[in-house]
C-alpha positions, 0 to 999 in steps of 0.5 A: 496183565501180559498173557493176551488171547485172541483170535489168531493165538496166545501170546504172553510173556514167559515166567509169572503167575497163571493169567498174568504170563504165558505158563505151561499150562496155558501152552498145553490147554491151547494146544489141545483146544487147537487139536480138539476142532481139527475135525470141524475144519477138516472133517476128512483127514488125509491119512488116520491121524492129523498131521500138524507143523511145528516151527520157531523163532530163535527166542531163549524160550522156543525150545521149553516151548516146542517141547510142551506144543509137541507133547500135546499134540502127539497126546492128542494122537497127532503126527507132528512135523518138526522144522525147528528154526524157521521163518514164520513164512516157511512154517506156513509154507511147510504146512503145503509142503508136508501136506499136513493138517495145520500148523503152529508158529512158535513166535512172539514176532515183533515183541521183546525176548521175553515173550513168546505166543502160539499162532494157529495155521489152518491146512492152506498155512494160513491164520484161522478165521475169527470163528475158528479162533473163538471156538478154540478159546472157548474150549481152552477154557472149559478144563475138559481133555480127551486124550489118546491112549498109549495106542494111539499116540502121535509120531515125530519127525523133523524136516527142515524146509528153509531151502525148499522156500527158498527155491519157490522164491526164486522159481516166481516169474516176477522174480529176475535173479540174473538181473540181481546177480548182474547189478552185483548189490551189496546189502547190510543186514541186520536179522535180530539174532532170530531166524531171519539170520539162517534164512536170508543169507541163503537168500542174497548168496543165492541172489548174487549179492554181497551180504554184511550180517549184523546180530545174525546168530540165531541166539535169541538174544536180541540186540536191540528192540526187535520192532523194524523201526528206524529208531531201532535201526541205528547200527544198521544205517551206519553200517550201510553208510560205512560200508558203501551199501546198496541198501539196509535189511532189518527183518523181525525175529520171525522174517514176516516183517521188512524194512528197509534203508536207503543207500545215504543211511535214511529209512526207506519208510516201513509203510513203503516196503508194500508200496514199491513191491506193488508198483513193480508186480503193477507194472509187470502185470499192466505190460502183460494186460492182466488184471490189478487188485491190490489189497491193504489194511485202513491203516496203511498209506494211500500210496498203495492205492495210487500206484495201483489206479496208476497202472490201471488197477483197483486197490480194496481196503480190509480190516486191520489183521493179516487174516482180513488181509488175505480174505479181502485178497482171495475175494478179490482176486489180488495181485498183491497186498500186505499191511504197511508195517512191512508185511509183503504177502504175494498170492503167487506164492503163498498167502502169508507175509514174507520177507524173502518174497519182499527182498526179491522182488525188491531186489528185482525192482532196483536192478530194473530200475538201475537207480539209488535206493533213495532216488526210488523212494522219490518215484513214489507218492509221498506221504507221512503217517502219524499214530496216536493212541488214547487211553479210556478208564471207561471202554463203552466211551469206545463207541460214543466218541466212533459215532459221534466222529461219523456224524460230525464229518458225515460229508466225507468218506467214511468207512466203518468196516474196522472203526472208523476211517474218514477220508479227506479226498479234495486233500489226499488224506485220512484218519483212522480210529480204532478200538484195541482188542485187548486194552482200553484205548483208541488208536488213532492213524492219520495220514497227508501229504506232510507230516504237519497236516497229518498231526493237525488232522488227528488233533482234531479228532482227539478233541472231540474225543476228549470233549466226549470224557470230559462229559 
């Protein structure tokens, strides 16, 4: 099965057979189901109709797509915004601009070329909640449309809003453009022949810095794996070796995601990218005496949480999920927060991942900083993750093996807002549990001071856990 439906949208691989693919008629059910509980998020609509935002990725299938997204909604009697391609941080941000209803984000965001998927804004830019997600999935299921007569049919007009984004990065007090064009960086980036190769050049040519693009025509014929992991990274590193570059780039084909890489070729480590930004936002904020609160998912490093205490401020863990994420962050107040695959999301701005906020305030950082890419790295707390995963033929041994684990270590720390997270204070470290949405398995995150104790930890958990399958 590749068609997986959630809470935050549909996603599935295109071509196949209904239910095993992402077929167009899956797009025009979605669509519509999403049009359908528009009035019970926004019972007063601004204008006579809804107006909805509509943005892709480069992927070979985003314009069939589009075309069928679009039709719905203009059926359904709503006005659609077209920006094409654009980032899906733009998207969420062109739902403010056009001061529209919605949005929906055409991309399958890390996932190969072959896929694509539905994400769903509601009138902020910002993910559905888990409620407003499940009633659209109920409602694409039940066959049952109401749609607009030839009266009252929606309209189209296109806007592309990538430098109205642009100009809000660069208008963030955090962020010192004249700092950036006097250190005179220059960056190799690599942008996944998606989007990320549109924007982020206008980006750094607006910064002052010398860009060395790799895979940046927007074909959607992706180069290599599109995930920003340092597996996939290999041309670029090279490349920033080669070319004597202050720092590496890699963006997913949706430029949400960000990592990067050190000026001697290494990975600057994904689980970092939030790290640093937040170091730098703390330190600016503990200068001005106002107040810190960072948030980050169970699952992303505890450096995160130190570098706040550090500066004086608290860190909240949330749920894994963008949209727990930036709930816990609206709670809270935050200055900052994100999730440790390289999403950077800055409230300042809007409350979404962005990898152009995450550039320049990183950018602004390193320029400050006046130090090597690697030599920052060093100024932070240095842990290793290890991510496991185990797979049940029995899913209600989910809940066995979660409880039994609380009970054994019920001296530590543990927490379970999202599975189960312990936490090994006196040793700086954790392990994280977690069952899958959409397939039978555990997930399993540990985190140390070195890699070894970190593996160490999450074999202890996978044999009690196995002890519990063997029965």
């Amino acid at each position: 099965m590749t068609l997986i439906k959630s809470i935050s949208g549909i996603r599935g691989t295109i071509g196949g057979t209904p239910g095993d693919a992402l077929t167009p008629v899956d797009i025009v059910k979605f669509t519509y189901a999403y049009c359908a509980t528009l009035p019970h998020r926004n019972p007063a609509p601004k204008g006579e109709r809804y107006k909805i935002v509509v943005g892709k990725d480069a992927r070979i299938s985003g314009d069939m797509v589009e075309q069928l997204v679009v039709g719905t909604l203009v059926s359904c009697g709503v006005d659609v915004v077209k920006c094409g391609f654009a980032s899906t941080p733009t998207t969420e941000m062109a739902v403010l601009f056009a001061d529209a209803d919605g949005g929906i984000i055409l991309t399958a965001s890390h996932n190969p070329r072959q896929w694509n998927a539905l994400k769903l804004l509601n009138s902020r830019g910002e993910f559905l909640t888990a409620a407003e997600g499940q009633e659209i999935l109920t409602l694409a299921e039940s066959d049952e449309f109401d749609f607009a007569d030839v009266d009252h049919l929606g309209t189209i007009e296109e806007e592309d809003f990538t430098d109205r984004h642009l100009d809000a990065v660069l208008a963030l007090e955090a962020v010192d453009a004249d700092a950036i064009r006097k250190a005179g960086f220059t960056v190799a980036l690599d942008a996944i022949n998606s989007v990320g190769g549109i924007i982020m050049p206008r980006l750094l040519e607006r910064l002052g810095v010398r860009c060395i693009c790799l895979n940046c025509n927007p074909t959607g014929d992706f180069a290599h794996n599109p995930e920003p992991l340092p597996a996939n990274l290999k041309d670029l590193s090279e490349t920033v070796v080669r070319e004597k570059a202050d720092l590496g780039i890699s963006v997913d084909p949706d430029v949400d995601r960000l990592a990067f890489i050190c000026e001697n070729g290494e990975p600057f480590v994904e689980e970092y990218t939030l790290v640093s930004v937040a170091d730098y936002l703390c330190e600016l904020a503990e200068k001005e005496g106002k107040p810190i609160a960072t948030v980050s998912n169970l699952s992303s490093t505890r450096a995160l949480r130190d570098v706040t205490e550090a500066h004086g401020g608290r860190y909240y863990p949330a749920a894994v999920g963008e949209v727990n994420v930036t709930t816990k962050m609206h709670e809270v107040g935050a200055l900052i927060g994100g999730e440790g695959n390289g999403g950077v999301i800055y409230p300042a701005i809007h409350t979404g991942r962005d990898a152009m906020v995450g550039v320049a305030l990183f950018l602004s950082n390193l320029a400050h900083k006046k130090m090597k890419v690697s030599e920052l790295k060093k100024t932070y707390p240095q842990y290793r993750i290890a991510k496991n995963r185990i797979e049940l033929s029995d899913k209600s041994l989910i809940d066995k093996i979660l409880l039994k684990l609380q009970e054994i270590y019920a001296a530590e720390d543990v927490n379970t807002v999202d599975g189960v997270k312990i936490s090994f204070e006196a040793e700086r470290k954790w392990v994280h549990l977690r069952k899958s949405n959409t397939e039978p398995i555990i997930r399993i995150y540990a985190e140390a001071p070195t890699l070894k104790a970190a593996e160490t930890l999450a074999g202890e958990v996978i044999a009690v856990a196995e002890g519990i399958i063997r029965g």
